[in-house]
VEXPA-641857 format. One record per residue (C-alpha): residue number from 1; chain; x, y, z. Coordinates in pm, whole numbers, m for minus. Example, Ala and Ser with C-alpha at 12.3 -4.5 7.8 and 13.67 -1.06 7.14 Angstrom:
<atoms>
+-----+------+--------+--------+--------+
! pos ! unit !     xx !     yy !     zz !
+-----+------+--------+--------+--------+
!   1 !    A !   1230 !   m450 !    780 !
!   2 !    A !   1367 !   m106 !    714 !
+-----+------+--------+--------+--------+
</atoms>
This chain:
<atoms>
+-----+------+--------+--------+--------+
! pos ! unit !     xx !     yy !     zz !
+-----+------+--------+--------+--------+
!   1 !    A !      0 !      0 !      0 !
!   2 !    A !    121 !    333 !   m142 !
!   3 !    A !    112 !    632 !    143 !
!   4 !    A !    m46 !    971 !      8 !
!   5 !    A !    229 !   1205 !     21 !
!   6 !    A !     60 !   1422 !    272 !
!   7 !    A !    113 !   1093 !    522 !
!   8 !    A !    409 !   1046 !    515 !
!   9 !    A !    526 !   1404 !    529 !
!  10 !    A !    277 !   1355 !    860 !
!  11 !    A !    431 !   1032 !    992 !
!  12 !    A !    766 !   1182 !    949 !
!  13 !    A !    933 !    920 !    675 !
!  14 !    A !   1370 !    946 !    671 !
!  15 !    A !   1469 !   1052 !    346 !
!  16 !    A !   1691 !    722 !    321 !
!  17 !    A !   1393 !    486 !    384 !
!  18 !    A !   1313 !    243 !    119 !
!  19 !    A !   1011 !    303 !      9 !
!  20 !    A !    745 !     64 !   m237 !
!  21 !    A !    776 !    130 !   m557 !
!  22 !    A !    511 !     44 !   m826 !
!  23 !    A !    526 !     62 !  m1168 !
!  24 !    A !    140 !    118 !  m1190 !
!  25 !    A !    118 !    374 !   m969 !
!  26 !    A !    380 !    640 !   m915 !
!  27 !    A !    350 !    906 !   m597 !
!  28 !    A !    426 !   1268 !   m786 !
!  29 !    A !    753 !   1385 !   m655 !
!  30 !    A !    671 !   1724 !   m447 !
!  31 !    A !    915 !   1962 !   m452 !
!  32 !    A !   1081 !   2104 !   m103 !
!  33 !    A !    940 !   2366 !     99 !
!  34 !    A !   1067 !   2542 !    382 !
!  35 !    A !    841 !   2580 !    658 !
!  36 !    A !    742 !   2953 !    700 !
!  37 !    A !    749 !   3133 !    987 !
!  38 !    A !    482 !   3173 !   1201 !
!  39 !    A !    389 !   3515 !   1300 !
!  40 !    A !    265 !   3638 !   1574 !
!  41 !    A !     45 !   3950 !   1596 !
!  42 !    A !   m103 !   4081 !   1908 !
!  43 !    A !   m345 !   4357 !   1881 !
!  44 !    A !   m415 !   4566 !   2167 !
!  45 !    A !   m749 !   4453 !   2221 !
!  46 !    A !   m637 !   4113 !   2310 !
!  47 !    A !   m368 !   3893 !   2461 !
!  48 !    A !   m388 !   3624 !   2268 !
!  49 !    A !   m148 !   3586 !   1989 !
!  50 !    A !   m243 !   3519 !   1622 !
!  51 !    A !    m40 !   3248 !   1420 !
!  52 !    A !    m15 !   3269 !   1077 !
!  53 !    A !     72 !   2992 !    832 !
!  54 !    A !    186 !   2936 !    478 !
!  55 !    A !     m9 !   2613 !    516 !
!  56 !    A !   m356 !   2601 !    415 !
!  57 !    A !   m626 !   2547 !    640 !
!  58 !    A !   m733 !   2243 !    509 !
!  59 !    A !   m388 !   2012 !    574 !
!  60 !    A !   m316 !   1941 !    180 !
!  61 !    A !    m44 !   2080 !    m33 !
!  62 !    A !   m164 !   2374 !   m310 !
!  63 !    A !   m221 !   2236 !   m633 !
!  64 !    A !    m84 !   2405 !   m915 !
!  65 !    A !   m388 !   2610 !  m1150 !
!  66 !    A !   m563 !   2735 !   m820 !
!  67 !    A !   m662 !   3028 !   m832 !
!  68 !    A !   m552 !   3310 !   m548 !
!  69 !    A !   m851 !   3479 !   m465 !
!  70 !    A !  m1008 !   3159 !   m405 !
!  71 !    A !   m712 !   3056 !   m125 !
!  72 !    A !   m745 !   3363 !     21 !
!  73 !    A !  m1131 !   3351 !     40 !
!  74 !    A !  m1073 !   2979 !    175 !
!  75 !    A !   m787 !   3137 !    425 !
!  76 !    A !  m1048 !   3380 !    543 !
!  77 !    A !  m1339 !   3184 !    599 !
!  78 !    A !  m1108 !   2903 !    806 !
!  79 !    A !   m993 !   3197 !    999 !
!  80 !    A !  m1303 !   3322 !   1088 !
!  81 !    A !  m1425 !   2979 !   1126 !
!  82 !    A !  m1191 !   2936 !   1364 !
!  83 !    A !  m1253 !   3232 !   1603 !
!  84 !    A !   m968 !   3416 !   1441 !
!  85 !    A !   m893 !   3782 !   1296 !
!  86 !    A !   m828 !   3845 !    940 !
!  87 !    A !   m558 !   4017 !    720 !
!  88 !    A !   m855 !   4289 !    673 !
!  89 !    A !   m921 !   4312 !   1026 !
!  90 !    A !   m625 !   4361 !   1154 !
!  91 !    A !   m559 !   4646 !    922 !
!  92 !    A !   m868 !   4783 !    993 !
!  93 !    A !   m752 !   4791 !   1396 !
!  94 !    A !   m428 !   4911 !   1355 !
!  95 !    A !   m579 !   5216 !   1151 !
!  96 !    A !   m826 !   5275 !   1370 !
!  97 !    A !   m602 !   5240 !   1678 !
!  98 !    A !   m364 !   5492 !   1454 !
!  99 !    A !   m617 !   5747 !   1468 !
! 100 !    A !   m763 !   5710 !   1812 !
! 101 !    A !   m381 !   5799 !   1910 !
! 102 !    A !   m354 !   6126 !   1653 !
! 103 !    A !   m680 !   6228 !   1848 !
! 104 !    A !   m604 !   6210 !   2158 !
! 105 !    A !   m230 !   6323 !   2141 !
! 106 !    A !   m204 !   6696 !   2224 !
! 107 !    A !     69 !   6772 !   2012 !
! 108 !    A !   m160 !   6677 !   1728 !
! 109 !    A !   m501 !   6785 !   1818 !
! 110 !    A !   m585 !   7069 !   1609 !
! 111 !    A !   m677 !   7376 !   1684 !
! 112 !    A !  m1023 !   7529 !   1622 !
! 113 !    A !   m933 !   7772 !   1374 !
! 114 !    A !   m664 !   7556 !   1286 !
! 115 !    A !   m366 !   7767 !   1420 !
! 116 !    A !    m98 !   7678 !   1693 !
! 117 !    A !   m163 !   7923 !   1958 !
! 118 !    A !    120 !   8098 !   2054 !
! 119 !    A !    184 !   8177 !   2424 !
! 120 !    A !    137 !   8558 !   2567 !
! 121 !    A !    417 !   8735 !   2675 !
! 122 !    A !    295 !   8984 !   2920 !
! 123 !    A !    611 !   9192 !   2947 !
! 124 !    A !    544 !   9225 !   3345 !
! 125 !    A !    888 !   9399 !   3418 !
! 126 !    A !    851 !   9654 !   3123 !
! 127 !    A !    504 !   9729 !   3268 !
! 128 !    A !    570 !   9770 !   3576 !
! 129 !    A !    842 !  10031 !   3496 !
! 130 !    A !    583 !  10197 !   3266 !
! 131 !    A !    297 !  10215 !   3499 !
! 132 !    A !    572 !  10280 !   3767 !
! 133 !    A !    638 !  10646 !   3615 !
! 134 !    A !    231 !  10755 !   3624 !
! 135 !    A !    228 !  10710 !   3999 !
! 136 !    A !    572 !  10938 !   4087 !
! 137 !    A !    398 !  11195 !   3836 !
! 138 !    A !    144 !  11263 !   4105 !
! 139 !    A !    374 !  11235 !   4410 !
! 140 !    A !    601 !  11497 !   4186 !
! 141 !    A !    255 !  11705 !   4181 !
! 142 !    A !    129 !  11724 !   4472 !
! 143 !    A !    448 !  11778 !   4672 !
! 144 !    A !    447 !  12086 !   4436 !
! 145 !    A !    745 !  11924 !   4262 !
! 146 !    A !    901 !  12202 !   4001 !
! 147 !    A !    866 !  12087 !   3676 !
! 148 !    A !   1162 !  12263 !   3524 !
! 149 !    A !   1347 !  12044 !   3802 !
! 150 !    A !   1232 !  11683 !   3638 !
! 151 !    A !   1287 !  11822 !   3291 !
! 152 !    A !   1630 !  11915 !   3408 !
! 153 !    A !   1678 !  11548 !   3548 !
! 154 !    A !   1519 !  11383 !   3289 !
! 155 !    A !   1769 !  11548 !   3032 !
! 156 !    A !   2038 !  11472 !   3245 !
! 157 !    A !   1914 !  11105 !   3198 !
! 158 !    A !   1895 !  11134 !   2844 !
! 159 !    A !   2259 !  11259 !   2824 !
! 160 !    A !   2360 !  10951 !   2945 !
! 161 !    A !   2125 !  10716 !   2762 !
! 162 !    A !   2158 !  10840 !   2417 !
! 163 !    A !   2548 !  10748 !   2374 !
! 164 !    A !   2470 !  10430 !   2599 !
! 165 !    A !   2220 !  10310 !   2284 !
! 166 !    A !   2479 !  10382 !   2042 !
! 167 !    A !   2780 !  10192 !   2175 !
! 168 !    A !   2481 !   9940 !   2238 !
! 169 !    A !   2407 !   9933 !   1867 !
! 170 !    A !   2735 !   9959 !   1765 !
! 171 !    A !   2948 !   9672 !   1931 !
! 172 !    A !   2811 !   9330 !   2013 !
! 173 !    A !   2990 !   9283 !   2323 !
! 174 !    A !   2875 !   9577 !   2514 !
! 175 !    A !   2535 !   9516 !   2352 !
! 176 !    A !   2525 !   9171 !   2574 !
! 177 !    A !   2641 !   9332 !   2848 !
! 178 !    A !   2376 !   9600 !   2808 !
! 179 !    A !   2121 !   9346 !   2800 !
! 180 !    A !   2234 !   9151 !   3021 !
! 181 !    A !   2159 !   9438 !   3300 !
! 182 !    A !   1790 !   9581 !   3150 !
! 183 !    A !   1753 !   9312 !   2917 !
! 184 !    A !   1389 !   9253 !   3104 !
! 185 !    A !   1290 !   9589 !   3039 !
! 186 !    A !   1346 !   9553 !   2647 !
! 187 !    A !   1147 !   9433 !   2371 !
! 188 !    A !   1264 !   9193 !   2109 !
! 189 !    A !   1194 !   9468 !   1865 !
! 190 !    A !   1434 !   9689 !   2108 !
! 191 !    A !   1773 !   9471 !   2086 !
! 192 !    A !   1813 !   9624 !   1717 !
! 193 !    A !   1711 !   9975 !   1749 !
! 194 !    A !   1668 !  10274 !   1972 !
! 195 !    A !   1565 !  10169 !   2342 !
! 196 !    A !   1193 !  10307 !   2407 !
! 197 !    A !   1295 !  10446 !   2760 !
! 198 !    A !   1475 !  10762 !   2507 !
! 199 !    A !   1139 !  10818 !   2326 !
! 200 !    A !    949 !  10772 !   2694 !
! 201 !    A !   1173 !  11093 !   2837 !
! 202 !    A !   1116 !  11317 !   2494 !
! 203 !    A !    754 !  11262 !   2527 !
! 204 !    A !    764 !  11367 !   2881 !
! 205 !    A !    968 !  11669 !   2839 !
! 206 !    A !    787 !  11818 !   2575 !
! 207 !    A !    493 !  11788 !   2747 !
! 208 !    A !    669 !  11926 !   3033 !
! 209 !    A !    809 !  12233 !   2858 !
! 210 !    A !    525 !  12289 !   2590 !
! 211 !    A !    202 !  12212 !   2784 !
! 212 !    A !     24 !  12406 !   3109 !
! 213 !    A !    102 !  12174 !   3414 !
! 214 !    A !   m206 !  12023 !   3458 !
! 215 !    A !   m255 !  11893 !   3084 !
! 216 !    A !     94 !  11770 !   3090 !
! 217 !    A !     31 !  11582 !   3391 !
! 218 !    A !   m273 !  11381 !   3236 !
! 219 !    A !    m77 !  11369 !   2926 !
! 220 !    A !    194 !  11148 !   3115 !
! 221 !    A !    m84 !  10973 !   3323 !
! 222 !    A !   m264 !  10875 !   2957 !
! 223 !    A !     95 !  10778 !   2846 !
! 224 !    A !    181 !  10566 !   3174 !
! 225 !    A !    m99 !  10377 !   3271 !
! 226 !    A !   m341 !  10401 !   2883 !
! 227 !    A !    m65 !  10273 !   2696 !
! 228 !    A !    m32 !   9975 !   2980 !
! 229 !    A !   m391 !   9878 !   2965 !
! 230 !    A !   m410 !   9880 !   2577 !
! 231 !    A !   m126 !   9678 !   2538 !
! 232 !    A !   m254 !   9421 !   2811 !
! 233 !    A !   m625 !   9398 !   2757 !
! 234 !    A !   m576 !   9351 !   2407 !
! 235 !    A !   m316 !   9056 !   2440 !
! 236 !    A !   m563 !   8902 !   2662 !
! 237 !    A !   m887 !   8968 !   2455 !
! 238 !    A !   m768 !   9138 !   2137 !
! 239 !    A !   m822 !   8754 !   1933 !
! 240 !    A !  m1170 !   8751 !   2106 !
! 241 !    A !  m1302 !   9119 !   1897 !
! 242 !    A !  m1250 !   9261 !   1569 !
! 243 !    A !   m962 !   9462 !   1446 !
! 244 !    A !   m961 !   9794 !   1419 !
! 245 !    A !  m1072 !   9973 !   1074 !
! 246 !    A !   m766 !  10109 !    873 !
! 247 !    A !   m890 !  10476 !    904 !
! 248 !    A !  m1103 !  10634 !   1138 !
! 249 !    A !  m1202 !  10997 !   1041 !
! 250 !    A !   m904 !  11026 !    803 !
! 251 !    A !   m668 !  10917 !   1076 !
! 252 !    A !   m465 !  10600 !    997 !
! 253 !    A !   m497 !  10307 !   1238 !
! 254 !    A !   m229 !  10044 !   1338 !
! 255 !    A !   m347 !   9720 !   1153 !
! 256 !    A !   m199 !   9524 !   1489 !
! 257 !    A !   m422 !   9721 !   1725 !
! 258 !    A !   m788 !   9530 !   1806 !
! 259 !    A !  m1062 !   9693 !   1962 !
! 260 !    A !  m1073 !   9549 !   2283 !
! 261 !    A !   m709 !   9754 !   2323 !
! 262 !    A !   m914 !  10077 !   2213 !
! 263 !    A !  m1149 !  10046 !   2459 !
! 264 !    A !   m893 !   9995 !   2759 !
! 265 !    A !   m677 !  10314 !   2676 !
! 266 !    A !  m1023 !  10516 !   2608 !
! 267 !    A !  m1161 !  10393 !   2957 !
! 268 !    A !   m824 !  10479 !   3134 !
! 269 !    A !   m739 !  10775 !   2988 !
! 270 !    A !  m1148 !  10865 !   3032 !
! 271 !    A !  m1042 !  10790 !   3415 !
! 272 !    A !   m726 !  10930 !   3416 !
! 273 !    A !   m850 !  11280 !   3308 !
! 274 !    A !  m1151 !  11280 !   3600 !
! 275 !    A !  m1001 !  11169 !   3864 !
! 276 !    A !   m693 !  11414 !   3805 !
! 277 !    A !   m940 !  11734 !   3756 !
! 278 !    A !  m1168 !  11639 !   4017 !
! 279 !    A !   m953 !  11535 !   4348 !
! 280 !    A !   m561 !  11619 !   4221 !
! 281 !    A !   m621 !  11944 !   4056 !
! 282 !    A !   m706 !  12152 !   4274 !
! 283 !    A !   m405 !  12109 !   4543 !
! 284 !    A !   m213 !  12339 !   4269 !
! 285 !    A !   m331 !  12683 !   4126 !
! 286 !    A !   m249 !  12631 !   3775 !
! 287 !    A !   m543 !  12441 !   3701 !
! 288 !    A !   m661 !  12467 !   3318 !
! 289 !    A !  m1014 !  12301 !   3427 !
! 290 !    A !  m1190 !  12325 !   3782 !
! 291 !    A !  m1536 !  12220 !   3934 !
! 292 !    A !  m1628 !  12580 !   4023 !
! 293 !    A !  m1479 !  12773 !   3784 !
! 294 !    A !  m1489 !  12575 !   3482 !
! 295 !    A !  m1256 !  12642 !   3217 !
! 296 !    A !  m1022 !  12919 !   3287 !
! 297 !    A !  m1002 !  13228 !   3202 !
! 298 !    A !   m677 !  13211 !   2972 !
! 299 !    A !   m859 !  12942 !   2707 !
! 300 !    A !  m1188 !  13179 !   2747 !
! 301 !    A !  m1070 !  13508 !   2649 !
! 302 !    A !   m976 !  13646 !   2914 !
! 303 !    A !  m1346 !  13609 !   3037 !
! 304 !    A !  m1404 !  13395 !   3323 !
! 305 !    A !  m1829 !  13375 !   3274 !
! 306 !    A !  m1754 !  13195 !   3017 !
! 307 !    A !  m1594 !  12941 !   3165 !
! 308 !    A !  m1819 !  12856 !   3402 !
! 309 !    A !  m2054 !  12728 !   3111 !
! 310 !    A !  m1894 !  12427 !   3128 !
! 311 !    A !  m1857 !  12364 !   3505 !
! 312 !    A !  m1949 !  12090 !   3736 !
! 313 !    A !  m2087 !  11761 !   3593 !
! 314 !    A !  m2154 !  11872 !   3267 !
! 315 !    A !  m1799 !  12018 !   3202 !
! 316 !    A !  m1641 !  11724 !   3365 !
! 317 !    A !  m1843 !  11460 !   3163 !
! 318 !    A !  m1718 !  11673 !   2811 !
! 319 !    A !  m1348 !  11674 !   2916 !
! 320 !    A !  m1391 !  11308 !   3059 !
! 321 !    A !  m1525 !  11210 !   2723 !
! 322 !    A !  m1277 !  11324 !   2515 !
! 323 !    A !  m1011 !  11265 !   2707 !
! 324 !    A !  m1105 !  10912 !   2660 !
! 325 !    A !  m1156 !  10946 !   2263 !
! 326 !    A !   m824 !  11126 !   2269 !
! 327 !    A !   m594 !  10870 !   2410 !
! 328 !    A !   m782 !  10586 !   2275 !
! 329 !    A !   m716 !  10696 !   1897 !
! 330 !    A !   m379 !  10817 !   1989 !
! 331 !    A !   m292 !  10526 !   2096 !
! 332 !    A !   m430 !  10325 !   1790 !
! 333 !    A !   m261 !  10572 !   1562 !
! 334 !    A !    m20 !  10424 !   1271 !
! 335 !    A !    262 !  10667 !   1227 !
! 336 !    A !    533 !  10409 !   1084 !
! 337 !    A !    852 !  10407 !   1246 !
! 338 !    A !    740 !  10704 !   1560 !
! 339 !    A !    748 !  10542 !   1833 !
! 340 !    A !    402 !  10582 !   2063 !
! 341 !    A !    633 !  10675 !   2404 !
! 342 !    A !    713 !  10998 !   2228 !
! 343 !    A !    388 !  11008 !   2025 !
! 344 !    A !    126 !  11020 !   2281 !
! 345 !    A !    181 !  11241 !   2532 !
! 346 !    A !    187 !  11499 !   2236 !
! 347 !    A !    m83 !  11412 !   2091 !
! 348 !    A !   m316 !  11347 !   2367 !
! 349 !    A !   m172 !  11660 !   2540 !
! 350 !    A !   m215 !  11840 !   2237 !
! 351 !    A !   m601 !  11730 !   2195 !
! 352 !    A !   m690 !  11825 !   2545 !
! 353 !    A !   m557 !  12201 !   2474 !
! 354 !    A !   m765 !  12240 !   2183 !
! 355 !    A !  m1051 !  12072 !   2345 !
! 356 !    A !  m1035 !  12379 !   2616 !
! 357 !    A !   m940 !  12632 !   2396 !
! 358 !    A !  m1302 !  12527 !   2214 !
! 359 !    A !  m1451 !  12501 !   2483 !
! 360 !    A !  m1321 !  12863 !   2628 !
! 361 !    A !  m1431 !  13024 !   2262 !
! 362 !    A !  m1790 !  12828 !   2301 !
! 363 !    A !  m1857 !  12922 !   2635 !
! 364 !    A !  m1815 !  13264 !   2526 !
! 365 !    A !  m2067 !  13248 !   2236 !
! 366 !    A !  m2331 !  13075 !   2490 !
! 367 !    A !  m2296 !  13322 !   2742 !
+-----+------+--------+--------+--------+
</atoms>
């Protein structure tokens, strides 16, 4: 009796046993195979491992002429049959497992508006500093502090800055030092041009020197704390409201500024300006604006019924107003390269002497 060849592969014949021979019938030589190796998947779901074989499920050697699809259709049915995952399966759980982990990872979740957002730098030294100047304005004040005194100093100061910048600019070694010392003060923008604290004095001291003493006091108040709230408020809520239009009235806008910065400098300048003319003002005599008297007599003509047409709440609510309107737009202003330390003092300062003068000449007229 003649042994199918799948027998004896089973019953493990030696290569160099004789075996029958028949002239009738003849087993078909089958040529060698290495066994494959088994693979083992385990997908996270389970434990259990997953052993695939180059043998097919049902025991007997491929014949030549069959077709593929129909071994792997065969292959997948045993597989199933037997409790096991498919080729497609797998694949299926691996991408699916793929793209539970994009989801979830926080490097790759993406954003709503699909940008990376970028972290805040609040600049809390530089603010400080800048805010810091606001408050010894009014201890200069009302200690009837001489102003040609802290224009004095502050020129003194700028003596000593200005050729401090330039050696800054100039050589890279005392440029580290440099920032190595005030470095927390400075903005990026800073390390390669003129240091802002140089604009902050000129701003100051031509308010000082061209402006009546109370004016050039809220002019420095608009420029120490208005300035401070802008720039904070609309870090923190400027991506939250629109930006601001590229003109307003003629008058160029910065395309960075957002409206939610607009509205802080208005409301602190707004602040600024009645809280100085209502409770600071009056320790001094130089007063452009007071409750009693109104406007005085220098922006009225020389007439001081005038004045008093805007006195009390309804001259404090005009100047509060557009005090507010004045350092929120100066503040928003694009002038290119000018930087806004020197640029708003003067122009805030320079709104709020018009804005009496006008209302001097009107209160004349109504009278």
């Amino acid at each position: 009796m003649t042994l199918p060849a799948n027998d004896a592969f089973s019953l493990g014949l030696a290569h160099n046993q004789p075996r029958r021979s028949s002239s009738r019938v003849r087993t078909p030589s089958l040529p060698r195979r290495s066994s494959s190796p088994k693979i083992s998947f385990s997908p996270p779901s389970t434990s259990s491992s997953i052993v695939f074989s180059s043998q097919p499920a049902n025991g007997m050697p491929a014949k030549r002429g069959h077709k593929r699809k129909a071994s792997a259709r065969n292959g997948s049915q045993q597989l199933k049959h037997n409790g096991e995952a498919t080729i497609e399966e797998l694949i299926e759980e691996v991408d699916a497992r793929i793209a539970r982990e994009r989801k979830l990872s926080p490097d790759n979740s993406p954003d709503k508006h699909n940008t990376v957002k970028k972290q805040i730098d609040w600049e809390i030294p530089r603010k400080a500093l800048h805010s810091s100047i606001g408050f010894f304005t009014i201890y200069l004040y009302t200690s009837k502090g001489s102003p040609q005194t802290v224009v004095i100093a502050l020129s003194s100061a700028l003596a000593v800055l200005v050729p401090i910048d330039i050696l800054r600019l100039k050589y890279p070694l005392f440029e580290r030092a440099f920032e190595k010392c005030v470095g927390i003060f400075m903005r990026d923008s800073e390390k390669k041009s003129s240091n802002g604290v140089i604009w902050y004095i000129l701003g100051v001291n031509t308010a000082l020197i061209a402006l009546p003493l109370d004016i050039a006091v809220v002019s420095i108040l608009i420029l120490s704390w208005a300035d401070t709230a802008a720039s904070t408020f609309g870090r923190l809520w400027g991506p939250l409201t629109p930006p601001l239009p590229a003109r307003l009235l003629g008058l160029p806008l910065a395309p960075r500024k957002s409206l939610a910065g607009f509205i802080a400098a208005s409301l602190t300048g707004a602040a600024a300006a009645a809280g100085f003319w209502t409770y600071l003002g009056p320790m001094r005599d130089n007063w452009t604006w007071s409750w009693d008297a109104g406007v005085s007599s220098m922006f009225s003509g020389g007439s001081t019924e005038g004045g008093k047409v805007f006195s009390g709440w309804a001259g404090l609510a005009v100047v509060t107003v557009c005090a507010g309107l004045f350092s929120g737009v100066a503040e928003a202003l694009d002038l290119g390269s000018v930087d806004d330390n020197l640029s708003l003092p003067i122009i805030a300062g320079g709104c709020l002497w018009g804005l009496f003068k006008i209302l001097g000449w009107l209160g004349d007229v109504l009278l």
